[in-house]
N, C-alpha and C positions, 0 to 999 in steps of 0.2 A: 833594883836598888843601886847595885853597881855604875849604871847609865846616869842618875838621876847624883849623882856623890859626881859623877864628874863633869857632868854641867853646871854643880853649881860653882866645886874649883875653875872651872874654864870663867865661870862670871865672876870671880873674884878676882882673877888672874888681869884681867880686864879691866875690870873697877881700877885696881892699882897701879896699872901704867894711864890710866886718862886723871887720875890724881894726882899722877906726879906732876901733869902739865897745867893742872887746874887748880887755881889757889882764891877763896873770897875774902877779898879785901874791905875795908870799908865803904868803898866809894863805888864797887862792884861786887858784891856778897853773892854767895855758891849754891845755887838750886838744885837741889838734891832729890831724887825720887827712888824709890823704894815700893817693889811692885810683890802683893804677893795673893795667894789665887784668893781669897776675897774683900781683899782692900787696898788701895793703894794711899800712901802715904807721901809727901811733898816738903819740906824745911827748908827757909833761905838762911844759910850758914856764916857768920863772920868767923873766916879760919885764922884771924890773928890774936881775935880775944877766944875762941874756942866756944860761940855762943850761939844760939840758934834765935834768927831773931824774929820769926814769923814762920808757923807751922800748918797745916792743916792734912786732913785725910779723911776719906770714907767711912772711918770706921767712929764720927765724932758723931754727937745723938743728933745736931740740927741737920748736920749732911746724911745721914743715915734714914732721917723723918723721911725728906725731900726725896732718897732716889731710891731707898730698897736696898737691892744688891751691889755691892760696895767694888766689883770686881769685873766692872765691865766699861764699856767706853765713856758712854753718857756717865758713869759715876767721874769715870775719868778728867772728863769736860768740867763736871760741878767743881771738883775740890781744885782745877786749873783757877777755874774764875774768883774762887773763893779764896786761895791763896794770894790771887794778883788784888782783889779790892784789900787785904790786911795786910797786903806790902805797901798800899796805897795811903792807907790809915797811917803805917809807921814812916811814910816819904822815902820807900825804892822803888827805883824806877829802873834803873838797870841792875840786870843780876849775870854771873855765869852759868849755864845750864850744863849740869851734871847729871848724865845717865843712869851713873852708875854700873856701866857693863850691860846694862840692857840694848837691843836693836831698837834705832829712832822708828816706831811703828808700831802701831796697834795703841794701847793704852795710854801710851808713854809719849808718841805725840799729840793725840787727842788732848792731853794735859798741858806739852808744851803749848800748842796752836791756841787753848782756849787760855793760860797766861796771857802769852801775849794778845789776844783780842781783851784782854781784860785790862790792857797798859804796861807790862812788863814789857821790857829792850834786852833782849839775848840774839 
């Protein structure tokens, strides 16, 4: 329990210095992910009005239909692509990609790689 309390502080700890450097603007809004053991979750954020303005994750009923288990790569890929065509609907086109203290690997770029083949610019 002890191991497990202090990797999550070490990913907070993380998260809050690559925030300090990352801010979504209107004209480049903040893609955010949020990874947990069975779904993952994605928001493009405007940090000036405090508004999240296109969201998506595994854990919603039509992505859920589609893949099943909501915590593996391929789910990973769906809610990518699915995120980038409802940024497309609302006209972004470029965002800043936010980790969130995660390692760029496994889930986390599967989502990024499948944004961008879906038309997002990070």
């Amino acid at each position: 329990m002890k191991s497990l309390i202090k990797k999550i502080a070490c990913r907070w700890r993380r998260k809050k210095r690559i925030r300090r450097r990352l801010t979504g603007r209107p004209d480049r809004p903040r893609l955010t992910v949020f990874r947990s053991h069975k779904n993952i979750y994605a928001q493009i954020i405007d940090d000036t009005v405090g508004a999240t303005l296109v969201s998506a994750s595994s854990a919603e009923k039509d992505l859920r239909a589609k893949i099943g288990y909501g915590g593996n790569k391929s789910a990973a890929a769906a809610v990518g692509e699915t995120l980038a065509a409802k940024a497309a609907g609302e006209g972004i086109k470029k965002v800043v990609f936010d980790r969130s203290g995660y390692a760029f690997h496994g889930r986390v770029k599967e989502l990024a790689e499948a944004a961008r083949k879906g038309g997002l610019e990070f």
